[in-house]
C-alpha positions as CSV (number, residue, x, y, z in Angstrom):
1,X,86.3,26.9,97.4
2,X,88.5,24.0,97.5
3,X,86.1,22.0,95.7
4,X,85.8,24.6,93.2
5,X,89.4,25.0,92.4
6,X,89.8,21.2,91.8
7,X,86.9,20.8,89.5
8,X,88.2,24.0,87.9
9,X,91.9,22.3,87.4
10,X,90.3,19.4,86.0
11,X,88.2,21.0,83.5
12,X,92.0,22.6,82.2
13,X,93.3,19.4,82.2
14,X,90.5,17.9,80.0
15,X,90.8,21.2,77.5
16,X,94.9,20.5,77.2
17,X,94.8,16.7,77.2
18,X,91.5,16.1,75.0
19,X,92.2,13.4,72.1
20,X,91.6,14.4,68.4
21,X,88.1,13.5,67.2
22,X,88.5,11.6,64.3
23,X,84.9,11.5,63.0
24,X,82.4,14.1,63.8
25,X,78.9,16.3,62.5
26,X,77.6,18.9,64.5
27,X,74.1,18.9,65.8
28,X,71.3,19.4,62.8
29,X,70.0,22.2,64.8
30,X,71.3,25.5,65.1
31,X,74.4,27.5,64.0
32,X,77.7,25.5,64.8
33,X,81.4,26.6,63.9
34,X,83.2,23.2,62.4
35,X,86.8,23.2,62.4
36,X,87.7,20.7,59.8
37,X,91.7,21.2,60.2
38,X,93.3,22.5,63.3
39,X,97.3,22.0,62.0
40,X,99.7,23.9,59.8
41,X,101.9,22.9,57.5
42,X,103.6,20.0,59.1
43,X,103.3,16.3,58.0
44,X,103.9,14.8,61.2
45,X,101.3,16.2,63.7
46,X,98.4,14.7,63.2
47,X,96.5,17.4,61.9
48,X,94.6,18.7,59.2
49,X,96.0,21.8,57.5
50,X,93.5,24.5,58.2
51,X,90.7,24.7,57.4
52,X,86.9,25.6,58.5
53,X,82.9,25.3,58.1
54,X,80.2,27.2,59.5
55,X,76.9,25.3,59.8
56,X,73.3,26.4,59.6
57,X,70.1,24.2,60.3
58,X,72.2,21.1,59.2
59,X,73.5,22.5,56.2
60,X,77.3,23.4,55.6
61,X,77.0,27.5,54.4
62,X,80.4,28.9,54.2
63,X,83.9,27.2,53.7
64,X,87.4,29.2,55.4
65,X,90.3,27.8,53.9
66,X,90.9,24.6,52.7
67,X,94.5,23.5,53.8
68,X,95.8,19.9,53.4
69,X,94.2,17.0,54.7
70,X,90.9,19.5,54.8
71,X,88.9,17.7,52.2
72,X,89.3,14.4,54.3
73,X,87.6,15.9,57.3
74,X,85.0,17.7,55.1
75,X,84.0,14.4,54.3
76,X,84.0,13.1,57.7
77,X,82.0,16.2,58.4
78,X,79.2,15.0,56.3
79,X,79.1,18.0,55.1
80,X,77.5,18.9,50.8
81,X,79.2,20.6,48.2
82,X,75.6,21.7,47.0
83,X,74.7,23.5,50.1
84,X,78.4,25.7,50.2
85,X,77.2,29.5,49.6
86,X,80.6,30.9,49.7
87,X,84.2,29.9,50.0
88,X,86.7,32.4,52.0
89,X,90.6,32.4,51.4
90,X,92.7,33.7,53.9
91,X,95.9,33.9,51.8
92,X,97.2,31.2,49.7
93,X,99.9,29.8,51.3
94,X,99.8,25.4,50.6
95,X,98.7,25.0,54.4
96,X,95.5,27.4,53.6
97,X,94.6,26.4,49.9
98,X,96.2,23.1,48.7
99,X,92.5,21.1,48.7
100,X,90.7,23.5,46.5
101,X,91.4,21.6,43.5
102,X,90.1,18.3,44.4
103,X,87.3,19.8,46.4
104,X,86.0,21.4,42.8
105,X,87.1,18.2,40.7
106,X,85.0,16.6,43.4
107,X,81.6,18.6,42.5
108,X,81.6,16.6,39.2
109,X,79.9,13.6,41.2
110,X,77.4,15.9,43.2
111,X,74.4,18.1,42.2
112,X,75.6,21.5,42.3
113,X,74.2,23.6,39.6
114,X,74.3,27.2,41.5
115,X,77.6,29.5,41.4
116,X,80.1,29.1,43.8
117,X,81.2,32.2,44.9
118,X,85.1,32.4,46.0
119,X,87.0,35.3,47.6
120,X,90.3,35.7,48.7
121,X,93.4,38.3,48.6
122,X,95.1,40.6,45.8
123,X,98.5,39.3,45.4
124,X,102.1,41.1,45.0
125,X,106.0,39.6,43.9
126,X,105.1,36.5,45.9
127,X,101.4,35.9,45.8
128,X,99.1,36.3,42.8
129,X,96.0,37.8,43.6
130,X,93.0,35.4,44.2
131,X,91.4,35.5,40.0
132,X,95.0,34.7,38.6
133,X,95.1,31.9,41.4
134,X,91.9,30.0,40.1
135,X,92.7,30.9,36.3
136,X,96.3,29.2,36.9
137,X,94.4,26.2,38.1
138,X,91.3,25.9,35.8
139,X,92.3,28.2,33.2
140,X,92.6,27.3,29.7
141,X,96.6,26.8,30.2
142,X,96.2,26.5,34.2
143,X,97.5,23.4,35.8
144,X,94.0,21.6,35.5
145,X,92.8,22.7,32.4
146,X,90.7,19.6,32.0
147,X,88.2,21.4,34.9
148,X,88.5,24.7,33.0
149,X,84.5,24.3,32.0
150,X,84.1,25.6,36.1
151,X,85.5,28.9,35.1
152,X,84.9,29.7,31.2
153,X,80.5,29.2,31.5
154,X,80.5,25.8,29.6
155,X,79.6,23.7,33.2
156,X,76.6,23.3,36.0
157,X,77.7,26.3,37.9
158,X,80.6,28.1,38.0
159,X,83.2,29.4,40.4
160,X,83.3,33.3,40.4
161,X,86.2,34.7,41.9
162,X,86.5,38.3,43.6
163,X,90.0,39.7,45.0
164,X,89.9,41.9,47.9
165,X,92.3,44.7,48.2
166,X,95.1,44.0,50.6
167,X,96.2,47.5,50.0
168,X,93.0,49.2,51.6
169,X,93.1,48.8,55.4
170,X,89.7,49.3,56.6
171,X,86.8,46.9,57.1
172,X,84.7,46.5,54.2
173,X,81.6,44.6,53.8
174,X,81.9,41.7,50.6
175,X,78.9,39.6,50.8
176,X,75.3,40.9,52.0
177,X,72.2,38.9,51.7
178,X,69.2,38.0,53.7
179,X,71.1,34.7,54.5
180,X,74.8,36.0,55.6
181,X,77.3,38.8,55.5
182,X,80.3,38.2,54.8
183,X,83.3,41.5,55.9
184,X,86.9,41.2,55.7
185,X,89.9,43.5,56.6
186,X,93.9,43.2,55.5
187,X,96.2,41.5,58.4
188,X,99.7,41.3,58.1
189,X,101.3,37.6,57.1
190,X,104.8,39.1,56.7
191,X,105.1,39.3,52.9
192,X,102.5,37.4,52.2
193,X,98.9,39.4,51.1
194,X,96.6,37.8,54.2
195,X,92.9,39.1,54.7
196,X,90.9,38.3,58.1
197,X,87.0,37.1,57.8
198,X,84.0,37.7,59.7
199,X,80.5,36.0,59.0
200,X,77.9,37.2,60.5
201,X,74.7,35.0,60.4
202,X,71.5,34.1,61.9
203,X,72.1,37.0,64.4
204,X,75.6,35.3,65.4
205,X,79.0,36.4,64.3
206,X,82.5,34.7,63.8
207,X,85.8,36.1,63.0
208,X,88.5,33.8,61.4
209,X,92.5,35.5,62.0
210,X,94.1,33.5,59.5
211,X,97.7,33.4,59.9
212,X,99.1,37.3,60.9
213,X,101.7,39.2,63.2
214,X,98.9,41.7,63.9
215,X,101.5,44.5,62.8
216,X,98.6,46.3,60.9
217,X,96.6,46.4,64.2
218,X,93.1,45.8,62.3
219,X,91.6,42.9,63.7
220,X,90.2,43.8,66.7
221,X,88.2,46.3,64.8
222,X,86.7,42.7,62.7
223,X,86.5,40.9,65.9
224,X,84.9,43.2,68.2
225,X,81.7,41.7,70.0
226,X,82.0,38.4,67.6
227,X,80.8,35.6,69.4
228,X,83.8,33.5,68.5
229,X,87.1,34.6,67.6
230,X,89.3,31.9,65.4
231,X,92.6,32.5,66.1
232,X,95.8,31.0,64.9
233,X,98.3,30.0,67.5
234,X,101.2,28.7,65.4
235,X,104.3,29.9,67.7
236,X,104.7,30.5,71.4
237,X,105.6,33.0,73.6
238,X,109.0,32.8,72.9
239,X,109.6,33.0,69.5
240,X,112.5,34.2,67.3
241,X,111.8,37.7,65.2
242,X,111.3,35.3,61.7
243,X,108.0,33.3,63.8
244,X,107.0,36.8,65.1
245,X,107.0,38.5,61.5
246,X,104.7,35.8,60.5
247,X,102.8,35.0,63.4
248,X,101.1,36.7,67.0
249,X,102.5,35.1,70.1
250,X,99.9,34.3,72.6
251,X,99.8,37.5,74.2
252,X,99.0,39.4,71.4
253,X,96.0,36.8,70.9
254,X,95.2,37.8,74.3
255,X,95.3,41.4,74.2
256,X,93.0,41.2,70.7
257,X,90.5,39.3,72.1
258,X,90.2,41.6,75.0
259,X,89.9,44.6,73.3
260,X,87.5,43.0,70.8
261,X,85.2,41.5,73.7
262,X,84.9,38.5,71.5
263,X,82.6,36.1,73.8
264,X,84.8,32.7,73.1
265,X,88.2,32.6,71.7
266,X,88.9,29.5,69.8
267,X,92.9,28.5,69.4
268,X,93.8,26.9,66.0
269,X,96.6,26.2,63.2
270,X,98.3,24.7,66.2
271,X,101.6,23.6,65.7
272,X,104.0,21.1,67.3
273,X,106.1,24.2,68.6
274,X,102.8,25.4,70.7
275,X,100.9,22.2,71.5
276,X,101.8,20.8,74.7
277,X,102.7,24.3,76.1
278,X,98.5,24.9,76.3
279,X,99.2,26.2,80.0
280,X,102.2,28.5,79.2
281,X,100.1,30.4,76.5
282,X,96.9,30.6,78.1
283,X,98.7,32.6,81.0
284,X,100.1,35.0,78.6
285,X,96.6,35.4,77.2
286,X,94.6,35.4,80.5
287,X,96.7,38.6,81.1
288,X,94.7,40.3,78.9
289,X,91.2,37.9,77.9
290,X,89.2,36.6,80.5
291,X,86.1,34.9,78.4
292,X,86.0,31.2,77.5
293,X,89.4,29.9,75.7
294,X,89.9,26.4,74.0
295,X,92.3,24.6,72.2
296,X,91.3,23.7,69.0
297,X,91.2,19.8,67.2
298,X,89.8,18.8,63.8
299,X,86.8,18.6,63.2
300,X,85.7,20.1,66.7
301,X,82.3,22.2,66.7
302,X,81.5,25.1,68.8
303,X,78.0,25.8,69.4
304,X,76.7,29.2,68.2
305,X,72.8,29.4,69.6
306,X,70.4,30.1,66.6
C-alpha cells in the first residue's frame, strides 16, 4: 500500500510539474484530441491563447477556437489547412478568435479548394453574431477586404458561416455526416453570447466548455458520457463575484463532470491565477469527479482509441 501511495504521489507531481511541449504531432493512427493553446488572454504566461484540433487517421478534422499564438502551434502541429472539415467558435472574445484572419490569408499558399464550413454564436449589444463577424473581416468594407474573394464566391473555396442561436437553450444537432457530428448548446460567458461544442466521431465523443459560469446549467446535458471533457479553468476556487460571472471555479468543473460521467476531464485556458494551485483545485473537483483529470499544456494530445 505504501508503495502504491508513493508511485501514486509521484504520478501527481509529474501531471502539476510537467514542462510545456513546445513541438509536438499526435500519432498517425487513431482519433487524438490536440490542444494547440492551453492560455488565456495574458501575454506573459507562456501560453497559447486557446485553441484546439481533433485528429483522425493523421489528418487534422475539426478546429475549436483559434485564440492568439494558436496559428503558431497549428503549425508546429503539422497539421493541413486542406484536410479542416469544420471550424467551431466558442464566442469571439480576442483570446478565442484573434488567428482567424491569418489562418484564412494563410490558405492562399495551400490547396484547399473545398468550403470551409465555420460556426459560431448569435451576438447581442456587445458581440455581433458569427456572419456579421466574418463579413466585418472579409466583407467588401470589412477590415481585410483584400481576402473578401473567401466570402463573395470569386475564390477556391469559400468560408460559409452559420450562427447558432444563443437564445434557444437546448442541445441541438449542427453538423451530421457519415464522417462527424457536430452539437452545440448556449453556456453563459456573463454578457458575452458563448456556445459549448461536442464532436462526436469515429464512435468517440468530445465536449469543449469554452469559457462559462455554468449559470444556464446546460452543459452537463452536452457532456454526458463524452469521453473527454475540455474544460476551461481560468480562476480558482476563490474567486471574486466579477471572475465567477465569467468563469466556473473548480468545483463547479467538478460537479459537471460528475454528473456528465465524462471518462477523462481535460483542464485548459489556464491562467496564471490557477496554475501552480493544480493541487488546491483538483481537491475541490475530486469532491465531486473521480475519473482521470489532467492539466492541460499546448500542444498536448490525448488519445481517443479509434
Amino acid at each position: 500500500m505504501i508503495i502504491k501511495r508513493l508511485i501514486f504521489v509521484f504520478l501527481q507531481i509529474i501531471a502539476i510539474y510537467t514542462p510545456m511541449v513546445t513541438a509536438a504531432t499526435c500519432p498517425g493512427q487513431g482519433l487524438w484530441l490536440q490542444v494547440l493553446g492551453s492560455g488565456g488572454p495574458e501575454i506573459d504566461d507562456g501560453r497559447a491563447s486557446s485553441g484546439y484540433l481533433i485528429w483522425k487517421e493523421g489528418r487534422a478534422r475539426v478546429l475549436v477556437d483559434m485564440g492568439s499564438g494558436s496559428l503558431a502551434r497549428f503549425e508546429q502541429s503539422k497539421a493541413l489547412l486542406n484536410e479542416l472539415d469544420v471550424i467551431l467558435l466558442t464566442h469571439l472574445h480576442v483570446d478565442h478568435s484573434n488567428d482567424l484572419p491569418a489562418l484564412i490569408k494563410g490558405s492562399f499558399f495551400t490547396r484547399r479548394d473545398r468550403d470551409l464550413l465555420i460556426f459560431g454564436p448569435t451576438g447581442n449589444h456587445l458581440m455581433p453574431p458569427l456572419t456579421t463577424f466574418i463579413n466585418s473581416l472579409f466583407g467588401e468594407e470589412g477590415a481585410f477586404r483584400y481576402l473578401n474573394n473567401y466570402v463573395d464566391g470569386s475564390g477556391r473555396y469559400q468560408l460559409v458561416p452559420g450562427d447558432i442561436d444563443i437564445t434557444l437553450p437546448a442541445k441541438r444537432v449542427v453538423v451530421d455526416t457519415e464522417q462527424f457530428k457536430v452539437s452545440a448548446i448556449p453556456v453563459d460567458h456573463g454578457p458575452i453570447p458563448a456556445i459549448a461544442w461536442r464532436v462526436d466521431i469515429a464512435g468517440r465523443s468530445v465536449v469543449f466548455s469554452g469559457d462559462m459560469s455554468n449559470k444556464k446549467n446546460t452543459l452537463w446535458q452536452l457532456a454526458t458520457q463524452a469521453d473527454i471533457l475540455v474544460a476551461h479553468h481560468a480562476i480558482a476556487e476563490q474567486s471574486n463575484p466579477v471572475a465567477r460571472n465569467l468563469h466556473m471555479p473548480p468545483s463547479e468543473i467538478g460537479k459537471i463532470a460528475g454528473r456528465a460521467s465524462v471518462k477523462q476531464l481535460v483542464l485548459s485556458h489556464r491562467m496564471k491565477r490557477t496554475i501552480g494551485k493544480e493541487s488546491e483545485s483538483r481537491a475541490h473537483i475530486r469532491k465531486h469527479y473521480s475519473g482521470p483529470l489532467l492539466f492541460a499544456d499546448d500542444l498536448q494530445c490525448f488519445g481517443l482509441g479509434g
